[in-house]
N, C-alpha and C positions, 0 to 999 in steps of 0.2 A: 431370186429376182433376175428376170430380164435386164441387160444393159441396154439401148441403143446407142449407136455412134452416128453422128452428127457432122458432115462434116462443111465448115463454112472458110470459104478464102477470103468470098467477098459479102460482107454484108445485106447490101442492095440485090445484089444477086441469088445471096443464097438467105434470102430473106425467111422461107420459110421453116428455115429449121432456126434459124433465130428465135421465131416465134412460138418452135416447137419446145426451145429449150426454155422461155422464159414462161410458159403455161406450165412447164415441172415444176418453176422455180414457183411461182405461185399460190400453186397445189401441194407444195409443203416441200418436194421433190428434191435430190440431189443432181445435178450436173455438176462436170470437173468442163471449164471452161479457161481457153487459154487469157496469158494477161503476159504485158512486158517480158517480167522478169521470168516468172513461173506459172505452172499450170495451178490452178484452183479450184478449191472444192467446195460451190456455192452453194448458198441455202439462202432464204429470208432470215436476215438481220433479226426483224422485228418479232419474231415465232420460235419461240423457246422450242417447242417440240420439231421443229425444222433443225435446228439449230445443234440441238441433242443428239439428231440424228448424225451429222460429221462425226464428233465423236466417237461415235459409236461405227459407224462403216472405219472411220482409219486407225482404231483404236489409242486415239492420244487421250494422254492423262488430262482428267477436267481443269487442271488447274493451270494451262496453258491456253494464254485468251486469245481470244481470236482479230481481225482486221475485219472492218465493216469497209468494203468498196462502192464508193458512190460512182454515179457520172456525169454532176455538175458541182459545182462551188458553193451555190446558192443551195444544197441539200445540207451545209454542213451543218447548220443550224438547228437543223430538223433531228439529229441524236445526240448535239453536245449540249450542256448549260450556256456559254459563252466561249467567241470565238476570238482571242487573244490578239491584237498587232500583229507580233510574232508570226502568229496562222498565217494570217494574211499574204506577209511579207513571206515565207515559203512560199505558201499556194502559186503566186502569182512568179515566181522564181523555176518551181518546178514541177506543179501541176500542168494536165493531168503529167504523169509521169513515176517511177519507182521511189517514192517518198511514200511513210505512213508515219502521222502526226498522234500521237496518245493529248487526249482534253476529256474534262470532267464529261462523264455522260450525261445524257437525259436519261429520266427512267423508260423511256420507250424502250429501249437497250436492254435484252434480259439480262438475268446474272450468268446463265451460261455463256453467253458470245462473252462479258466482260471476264469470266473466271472469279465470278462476286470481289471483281474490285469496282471504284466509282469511278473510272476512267475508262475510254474507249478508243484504241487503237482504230486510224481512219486514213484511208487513202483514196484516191482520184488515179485505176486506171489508164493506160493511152494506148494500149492495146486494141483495134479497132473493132477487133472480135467482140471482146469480150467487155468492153465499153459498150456495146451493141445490143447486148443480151441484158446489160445492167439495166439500159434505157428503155430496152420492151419490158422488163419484168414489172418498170414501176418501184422497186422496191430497193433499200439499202442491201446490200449483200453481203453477208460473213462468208469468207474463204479463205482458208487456210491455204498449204500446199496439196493439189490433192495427188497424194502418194499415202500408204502407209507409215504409221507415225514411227519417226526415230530413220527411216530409210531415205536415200538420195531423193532430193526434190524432183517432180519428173519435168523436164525442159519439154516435151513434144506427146503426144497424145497417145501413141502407142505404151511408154510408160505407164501413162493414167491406166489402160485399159488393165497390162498387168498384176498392177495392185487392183484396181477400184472394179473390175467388171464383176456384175454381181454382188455388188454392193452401192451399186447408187444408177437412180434412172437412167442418167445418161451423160455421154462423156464426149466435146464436142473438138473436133479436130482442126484447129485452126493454125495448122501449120507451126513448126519450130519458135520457140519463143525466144527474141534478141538479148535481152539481157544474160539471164541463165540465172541470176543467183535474188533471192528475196528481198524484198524492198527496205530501203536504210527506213529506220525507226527511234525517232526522236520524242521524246516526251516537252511536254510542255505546259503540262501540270504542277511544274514547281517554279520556284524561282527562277534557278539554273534551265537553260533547255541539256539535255541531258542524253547521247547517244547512246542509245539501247541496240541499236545492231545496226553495224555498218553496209553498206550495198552499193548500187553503182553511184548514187545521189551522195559524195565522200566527203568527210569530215570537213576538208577543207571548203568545200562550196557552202557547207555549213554556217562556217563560223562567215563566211564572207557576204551572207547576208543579214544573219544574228549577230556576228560578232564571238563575245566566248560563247562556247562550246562545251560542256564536261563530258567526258568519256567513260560511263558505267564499269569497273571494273569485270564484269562479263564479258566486254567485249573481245579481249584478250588473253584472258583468264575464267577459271572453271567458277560458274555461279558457287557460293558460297552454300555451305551445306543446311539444308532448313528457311533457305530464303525462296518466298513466293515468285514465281517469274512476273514482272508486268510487262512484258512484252514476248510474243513466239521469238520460239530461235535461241531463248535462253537457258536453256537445260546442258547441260557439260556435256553430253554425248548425243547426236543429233548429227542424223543425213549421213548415216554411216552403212557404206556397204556392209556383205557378211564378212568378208575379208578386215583382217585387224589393218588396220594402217599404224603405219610406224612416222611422224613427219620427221626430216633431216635436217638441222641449221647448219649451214657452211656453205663454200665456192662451189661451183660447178665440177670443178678438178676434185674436191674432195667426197662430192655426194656420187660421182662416178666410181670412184676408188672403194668406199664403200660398200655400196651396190652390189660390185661383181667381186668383193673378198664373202658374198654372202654366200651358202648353203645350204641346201634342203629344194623341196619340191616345190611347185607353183609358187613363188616367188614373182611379182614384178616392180616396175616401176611406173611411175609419176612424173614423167619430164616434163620441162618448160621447153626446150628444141635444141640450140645448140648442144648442151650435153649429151644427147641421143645416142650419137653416131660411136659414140666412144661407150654403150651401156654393154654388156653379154649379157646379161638378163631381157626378158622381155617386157616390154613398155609401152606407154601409151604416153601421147604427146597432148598435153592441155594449152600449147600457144605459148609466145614468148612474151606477150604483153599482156598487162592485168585484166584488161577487159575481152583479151583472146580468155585468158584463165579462167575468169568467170563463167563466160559462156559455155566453156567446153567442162567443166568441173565437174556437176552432177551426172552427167553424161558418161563420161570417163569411170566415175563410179561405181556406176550399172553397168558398164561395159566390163568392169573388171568381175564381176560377179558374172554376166555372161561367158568369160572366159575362164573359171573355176580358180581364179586367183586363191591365194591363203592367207598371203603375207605380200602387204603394198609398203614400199618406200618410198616416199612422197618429197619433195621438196618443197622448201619453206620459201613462203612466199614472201616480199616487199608487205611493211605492215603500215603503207601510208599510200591513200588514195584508195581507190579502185581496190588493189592490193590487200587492204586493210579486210575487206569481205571476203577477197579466198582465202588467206588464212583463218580469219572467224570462222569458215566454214569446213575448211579442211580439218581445222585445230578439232574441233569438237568432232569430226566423221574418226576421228584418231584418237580420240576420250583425251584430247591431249597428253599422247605419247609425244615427247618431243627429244629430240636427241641433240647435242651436240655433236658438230665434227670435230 
């Protein structure tokens, strides 16, 4: 299969390849379409055989369900049974924006996008791009991350084309994506609202419009062996370079000292910045504030794989706010290795 590359800055402007990418989407087609957080691998929601099709181009396991992205409020109705208070009182908090809410589906929703559970992971891009593309296609949208499955999410469209060219119509370039890391994901199908994966939208703005909060033991720790994921993102090994990552707990003084008593070939590292200066191995620098982290994280990843890395020591991140998402993401790119210093 031909790829085409797409590429759109401004909407109004580059209107016709908008148009050009939401007639693929349509016509059953795959585009990787940028969003906030991450780049996406859209299809029709509502088309099983569209829908199969991700799958199958990034070869993730069926039993990781997908995110349906709308681009009004007023759609939500239209794939869940009922839309809770709760909903509301997010939507209105932090829509559009990096939030995805899990509510009882309709059956318009196949079982593929849900992964045959009765709930439907949903969000409300604010990516202008790709908010764009949602609103000419007409149609709800399942997108994953589009990268291949288990490998770093791709942040910019060049990534996309590596994994995904040749394997999906088209992939549209709309410039580097702000956030970097995958949308926080709350359920709200139970009593509890319950975080399923942390992201830039952090725990605490959470609880500060719900009030409590419960924190999925995945989020911090390896899914439990035999349990169903209800939400992406949840598998213990995920967004992992080829390179093993090793993650480090301890000071700055003491992940330095490490680092360079280590041995052997392509070796590097994982800074946050200050500690850099003091590394003799080679590194790469992901920012000294959580939301630099984020941003630059999957990036960093593929870049170490660009550089024939082997063996990453990574430094452990702050496990509240912001913070909370790069280590969920690191933890698992690391099968959570984690070390003490």
């Amino acid at each position: 299969m031909e790829t085409i590359l797409l590429r759109v800055r401004d909407p109004q402007q580059d209107r016709e390849a908008v148009q050009r990418a939401a007639v693929i989407l349509r016509g059953g087609g795959l585009v990787a379409i940028p969003t906030e957080t991450v780049y996406g691998l859209a299809a029709n929601a509502l088309d099983p055989a569209a829908a199969a099709r991700i799958f199958q181009a990034k070869n993730r396991p069926p039993d990781n369900p997908l995110i349906v992205h709308i681009e009004a409020l007023g759609d939500l109705p239209k794939i869940v049974r009922y839309v809770p208070h709760k909903a509301i009182d997010l939507a209105e908090a932090f829509w559009p924006g990096p939030l995805t809410m899990i509510l009882p589906k309709r059956e318009v929703i196949p079982d593929v996008v849900s992964a045959g559970l009765d709930t439907v992971a949903v969000r409300f891009p604010s990516h202008p791009v790709g908010a764009a593309i949602i609103r000419e296609s007409g149609l709800p949208i399942a997108a994953p991350s589009a990268n291949l499955a288990g490998s770093p999410s791709p942040t910019n469209a060049r990534r996309c084309v590596e994994d995904l060219s040749g394997r999906v119509e088209a992939i549209v370039d709309g410039g580097p994506c702000q956030v970097g890391v995958e949308s926080t994901v709350i359920t709200l199908a139970e009593d509890t609202p319950r975080l399923l994966r942390p992201g830039f939208i952090t725990l605490e703005q959470l609880c500060g419009v719900l009030g409590d909060v419960a924190v999925d033991n995945a989020v911090l720790s390896k899914l439990e062996e035999g349990v169903k994921p209800s939400s992406p993102g949840m598998k213990y090994k995920h967004y992992a370079p080829k390179a093993r990552v090793v993650l480090l707990e301890g000071s700055a003084e003491e992940f330095v000292r490490f680092v360079n008593g280590q041995h052997g070939k392509n070796i590097w590292a994982l800074a946050f910045g200050p500690e850099a200066s003091g590394l003799k191995k080679p590194y790469l620098l992901m920012g000294e504030t959580p939301e630099e982290q984020a941003q630059r994280l999957f990036e960093c990843l593929r870049e170490l794989d660009d550089r024939g890395a082997e063996l990453v020591y990574a430094r452990c991140p702050k496990k509240t706010g912001v913070g909370m998402a790069v280590f969920n993401r690191i933890a698992r790119a690391a099968a959570f290795t984690i070390q003490k210093l």
